[in-house]
Each structure stands twice: as C-alpha cells, then as structure tokens.
N, C-alpha and C positions, 0 to 999 in steps of 0.2 A: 329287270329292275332299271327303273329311271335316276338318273340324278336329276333333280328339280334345281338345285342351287350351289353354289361354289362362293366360299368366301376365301379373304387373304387380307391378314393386315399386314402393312411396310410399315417398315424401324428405319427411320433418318438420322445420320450423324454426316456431317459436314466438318469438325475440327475434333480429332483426338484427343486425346485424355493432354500429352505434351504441345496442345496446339497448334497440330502440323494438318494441312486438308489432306483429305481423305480422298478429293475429288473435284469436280469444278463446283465454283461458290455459287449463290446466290448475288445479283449484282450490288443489294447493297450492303455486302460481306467485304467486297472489294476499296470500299471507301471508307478509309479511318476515320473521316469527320462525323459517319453515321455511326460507326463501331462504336466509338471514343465515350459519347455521350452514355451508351449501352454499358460500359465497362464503370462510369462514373458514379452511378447510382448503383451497381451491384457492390461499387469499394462501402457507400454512402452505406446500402444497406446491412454489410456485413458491420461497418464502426456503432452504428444504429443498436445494434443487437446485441454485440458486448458491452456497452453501456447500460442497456437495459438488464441484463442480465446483474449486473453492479452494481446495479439503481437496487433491485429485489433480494439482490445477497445482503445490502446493509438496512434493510428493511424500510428502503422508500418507497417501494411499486412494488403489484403485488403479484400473484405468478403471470410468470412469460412463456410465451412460447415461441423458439426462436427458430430461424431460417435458415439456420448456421448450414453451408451446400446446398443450400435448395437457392439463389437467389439470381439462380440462370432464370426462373421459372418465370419468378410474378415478373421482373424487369422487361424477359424479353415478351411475354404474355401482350404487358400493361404497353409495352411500347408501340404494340401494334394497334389499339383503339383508339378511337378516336374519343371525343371531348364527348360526344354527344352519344355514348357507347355509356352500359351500366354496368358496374362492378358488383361482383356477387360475393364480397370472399367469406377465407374460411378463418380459421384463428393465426395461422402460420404466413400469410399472404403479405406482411408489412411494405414488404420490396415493390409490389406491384402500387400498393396504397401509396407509399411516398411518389412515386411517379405520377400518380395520378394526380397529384397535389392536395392528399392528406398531410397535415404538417407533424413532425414527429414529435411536437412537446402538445397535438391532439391524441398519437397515438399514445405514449405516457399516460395523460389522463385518462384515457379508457381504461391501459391496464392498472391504474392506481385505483382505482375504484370509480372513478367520477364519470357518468356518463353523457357529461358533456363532451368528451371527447367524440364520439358520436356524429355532435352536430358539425359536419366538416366546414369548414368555411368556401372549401373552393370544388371539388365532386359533389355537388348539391345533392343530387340523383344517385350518387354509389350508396349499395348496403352499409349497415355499421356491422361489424363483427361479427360470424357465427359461433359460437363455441358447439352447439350440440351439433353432434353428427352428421352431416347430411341431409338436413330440413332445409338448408338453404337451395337446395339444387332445387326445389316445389318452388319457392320465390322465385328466383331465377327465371324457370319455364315461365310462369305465370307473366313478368316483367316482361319477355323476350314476345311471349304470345300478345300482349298489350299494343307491342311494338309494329304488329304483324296486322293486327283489326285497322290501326289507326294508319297504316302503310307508312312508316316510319322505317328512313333505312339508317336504323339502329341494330344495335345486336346487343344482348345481356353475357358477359363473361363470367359463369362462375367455379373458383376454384374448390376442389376437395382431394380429402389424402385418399390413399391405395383401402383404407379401412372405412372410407364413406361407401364404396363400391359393395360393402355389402350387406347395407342394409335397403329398404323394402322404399326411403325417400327416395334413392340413386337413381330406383329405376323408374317410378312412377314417373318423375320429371323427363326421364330423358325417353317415355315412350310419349306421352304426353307433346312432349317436343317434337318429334318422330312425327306423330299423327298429326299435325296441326303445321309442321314445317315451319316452327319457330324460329326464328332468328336467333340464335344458342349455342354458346359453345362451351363446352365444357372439359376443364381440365383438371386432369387428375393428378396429383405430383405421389409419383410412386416412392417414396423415399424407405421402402422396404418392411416396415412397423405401422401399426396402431397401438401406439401405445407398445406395452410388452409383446404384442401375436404378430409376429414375425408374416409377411406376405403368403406363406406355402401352407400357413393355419388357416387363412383367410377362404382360399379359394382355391381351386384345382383347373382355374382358364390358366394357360400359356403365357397368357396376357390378360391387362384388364381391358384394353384395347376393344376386344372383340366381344368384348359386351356390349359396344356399340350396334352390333349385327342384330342380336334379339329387338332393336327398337328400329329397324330399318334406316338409321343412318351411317355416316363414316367412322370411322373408328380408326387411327394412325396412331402408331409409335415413335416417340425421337427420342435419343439422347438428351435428358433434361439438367446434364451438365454443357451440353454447346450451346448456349445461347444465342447462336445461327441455326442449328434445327429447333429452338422452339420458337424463335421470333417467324421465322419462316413457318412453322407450320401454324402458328397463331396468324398469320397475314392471311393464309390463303382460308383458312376457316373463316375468319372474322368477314374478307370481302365476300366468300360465296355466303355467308349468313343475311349480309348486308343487301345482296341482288337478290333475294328470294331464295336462295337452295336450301336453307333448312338448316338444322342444325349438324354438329360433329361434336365428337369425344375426342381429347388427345388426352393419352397416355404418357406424362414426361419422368422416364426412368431416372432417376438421382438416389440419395441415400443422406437421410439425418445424421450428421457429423455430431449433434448436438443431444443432449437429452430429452425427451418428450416434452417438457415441460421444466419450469425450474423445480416444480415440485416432482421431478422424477429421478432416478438414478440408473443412468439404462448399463451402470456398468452389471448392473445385477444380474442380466439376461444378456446382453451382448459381449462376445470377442471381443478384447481390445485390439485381436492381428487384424482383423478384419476392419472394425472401424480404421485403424490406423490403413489399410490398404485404401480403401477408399477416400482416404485425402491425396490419393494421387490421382484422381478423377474429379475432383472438385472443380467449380466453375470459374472463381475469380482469376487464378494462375488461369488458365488454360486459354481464356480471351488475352489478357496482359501477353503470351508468350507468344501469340499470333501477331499482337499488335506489334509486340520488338521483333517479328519475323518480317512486317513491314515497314519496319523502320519508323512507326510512327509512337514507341512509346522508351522511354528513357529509367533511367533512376531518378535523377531528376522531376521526370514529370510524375515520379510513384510517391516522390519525399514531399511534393508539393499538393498532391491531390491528399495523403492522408491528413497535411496539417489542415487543408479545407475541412476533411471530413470530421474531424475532429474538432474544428471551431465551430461547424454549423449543430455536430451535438451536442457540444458543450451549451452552447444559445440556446437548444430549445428545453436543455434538462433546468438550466436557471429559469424557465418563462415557466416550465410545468411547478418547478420546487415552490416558486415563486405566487403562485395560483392559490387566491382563498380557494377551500372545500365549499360545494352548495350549502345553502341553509336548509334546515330538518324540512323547511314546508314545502322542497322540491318535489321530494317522493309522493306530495298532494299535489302538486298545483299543475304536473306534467303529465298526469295521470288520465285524467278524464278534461272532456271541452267542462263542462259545469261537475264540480264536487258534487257527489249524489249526499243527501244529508246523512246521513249514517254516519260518512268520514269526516263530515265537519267536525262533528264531534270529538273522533279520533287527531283531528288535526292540529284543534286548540289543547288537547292534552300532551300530544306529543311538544307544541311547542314551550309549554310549560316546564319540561325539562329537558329542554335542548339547551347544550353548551352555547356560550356565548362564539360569536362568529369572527374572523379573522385570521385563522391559524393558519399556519401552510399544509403542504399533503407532506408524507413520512415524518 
C-alpha cells in the first residue's frame, strides 16, 4: 500500500491568554505605534456593541448580534486589506466593518430596520450584511473570481461562523475558489456555537481548518483571541491571494462571550463556569497587557481612549436616532430600474395609507 498524500494543519498563537510571547514576534508585533491603533478599534468595537445591545434592550434597534470576544477577528482580518480589497461579511463582523470605514450610526440603521444603512458611504465595493448562513461565501468566490478574469491584484475577504462550515454554500465556494485559484480568503471565527449546536454536534474534523484540504487549498489555525496571530495570518493569506496563489481558509478559534443574538439566551444551553472561563482568553485585555508589557500603554491612556470611545458612540447613536425612517414608496422605487405595472398599482395604494413622514427610528 501506497500513501499518495499527507496533510497537516499548524495552530498559531504569538501572545498568551495573559499577554506574555510565546516566542519570537512578527516584526510589526514589535512596534506599539502599529499595535496601538490595532488595540483602538478592538476598545471602539467592544463600546460599539454594548450600546447596541442598549439601543435593542429599550426598544430603539432591532435584534443584534454582537462580537462580545470575537473582536481580535474582524479588526485584526480588516487591518490587513487594503482599500481596494472586498469585504464579504457575515452578521457578527461590525469590528472589521468600522475599520473599514462603515460608519456605526450606518451600522444602527441596518440593524434598525432601515436599509439604508447598507449603502456605505466610504467601502463602496464591501457586501452589506449576510444574515442567512453561508450564501455569502458563493458571493465572495464569484467577487474574488471577477477579480482574477480582469487581473486585478485584489482579493475578496469573507467571514463566516464555525456553523457556516456545514452547510453545502461553504464548500461550493471554497472548491470553486480552489479550481479557479481565486484570490479568497476565508475566515472562519470558531467561537464554539451556531446558535444552540455547540461545535462537537456540528462535525467530527479536528479542525474546521482542514476542510480546507478537500478543496486543495491552505487551510491554517490561530489563536483568534491574539490579534497577532490573526492579523499575521490574514497578511500572508491576503498577499499570496493578491500575487496569484489562490485562495486559504483560516480557522480563528475564540469563543462567544455574548449571547447569539439579542434575541437569544444562551444561559439555557451553556455553563456559566465555562463562559466565565473563557474571559480569561478574551482578546481586548490580552493586547492592552502586552502593550503595558512594553511600556507603551498606561491607565491613563485606557481612561482616555474609552471617553473617546464613548463620545464617538454617543455621536453616531444621536445621528442614527436622529434619521427620518424611508418613505413607504422605497420598498418601490429601489426595487426594480422601471416599476413593472402590476406594482404601480400596489404602490399608489400603499401610499394611500402610509403614515405621514418625519418621525425618528425607536
């Protein structure tokens, strides 16, 4: 008997759960002015989330779905694309979106119902939201493969959870990407759950990792609370995408601090020992305690970044509160290039008894 083939996926961690290296860095691990910024938008996105969550609890936005330990992910992901790079995300990805220069009183309006939010002012080119499972990764390919016809050194990013991995979109895309050597990378934020199905109901890989292997591309693991091993392994994905190599999977293990959604209570199915264990793995502390390992981060500089973060929330929840609602004739007039006649008629009845206009959202 022959062995024909040999695979092996590597699991990257660079800074421990307490901050401390594991080993030698990456060179731009070593410069706090590159770190700092990294560390800024993960504080940005955590203030982001509890306010949203705030926003939904007193009935002004409508469900959330929050990032609460996952914001090593999108930050350190989103930090490594470029301008002219495409975003694919999934519902949980805010942290990557603000980086990108989604503004968060657009992301409010999304989740308020209003899907102006949508049209970003500044990622022209990024998807708007996925909520269903895993159809985004077929975008994504398709986007990435676009990329590839017109020789475009671009690359399409898109993210999904540990429960997109097993449905029948996951793989189409990422063979699809395989065969054609799209410029694609896809990241998977393992945070343990879909929903209530804990990862061990999902699947019986090791890893979700080397589900990359059935489509013949890379498939890596990191730590997706060091946001040094995922900005790192999102760099070197994104440049080999960018020169021709084709697409990769990563795999960024973390764990939902947070409930599935507001409309969930995952105290129903989960330990509380275990959640609560798992905040000693979380991503925010864990950069912060490296930064004051080099001397580059204070209390001071923590009392003054969260009153930033907290005046730039504050701003964009009064700009989103502050937003008339569309008028009823949107749901016509964004629909089709020419109203087909059928709905004209639907359109003038609808506005017939449409509220008068002006109100705020909540």
């Amino acid at each position: 008997m022959d062995t024909v083939a040999r695979f092996e996926v590597e699991y990257t961690r660079y800074l421990d759960p307490q901050g401390a290296p594991t080993g030698p860095l990456p060179e731009f691990a070593l410069d706090p002015a590159r770190l700092i910024p990294l560390y800024r938008a993960m504080c940005l996105t955590r203030a982001f989330d509890a306010k949203a969550i705030a926003l939904q609890r007193t009935g002004k936005l409508g469900t959330f779905a929050s990032a609460l330990g996952q914001e090593a992910i999108g930050v350190g992901v989103a930090a490594a694309m470029r301008a002219e790079d495409v975003l694919v995300p999934s519902y949980r990805d805010h942290g990557a979106q603000l980086l990108r220069g989604v503004g968060m009183a657009e992301t409010l309006l999304y989740w308020g119902g209003d899907e102006r939010g949508s049209d970003f002012a500044v990622p022209r080119a990024d998807f708007p939201i996925a909520v269903p499972i895993a159809t985004q990764a077929c975008h994504a390919a398709g986007a990435a493969y676009a990329f590839r016809l017109r020789g475009e050194a671009r690359a399409a990013v898109c993210f999904l959870g540990d429960g997109a991995t097993s449905k029948g979109d996951f793989y189409e895309a990422m063979n699809f990407a395989g065969v054609w050597q799209a410029p694609l990378v896809l990241v998977v934020s393992n945070n343990q759950w879909a929903i209530s199905v804990p990862r061990a109901r999902q699947t019986a890989c090791a890893t979700l990792a080397q589900k990359a292997i059935a489509a013949g591309i890379p498939g890596v693991q990191v730590d997706g609370n060091d946001i040094v091993a995922v900005h790192q392994a999102a760099r070197e994905a994104l440049d080999r995408a960018r020169a021709g190599g084709g697409p990769t999977l990563i795999e960024a293990l973390t764990y939902r601090l947070g409930d599935h959604t507001t409309a969930d209570d995952a105290s129903r199915y989960r330990d509380p020992e275990t959640v609560q264990a798992y905040w000693h793995e979380e991503p925010v502390l864990r950069l912060r305690n490296y930064l004051a390992r080099l001397g580059a981060w204070d209390k001071d500089n923590e009392e003054a970044l969260a009153r930033e973060c907290n005046e730039a929330v504050a701003a964009a929840v009064e700009t989103y509160l502050a937003t008339p609602p569309p008028d009823t004739a949107a749901m016509f007039d964004h629909l089709y290039a020419a109203l087909p006649s059928a709905l004209q008629a639907q359109r003038a009845e609808a506005l017939r008894f449409a509220p008068v206009q002006g109100g705020e959202h909540g």
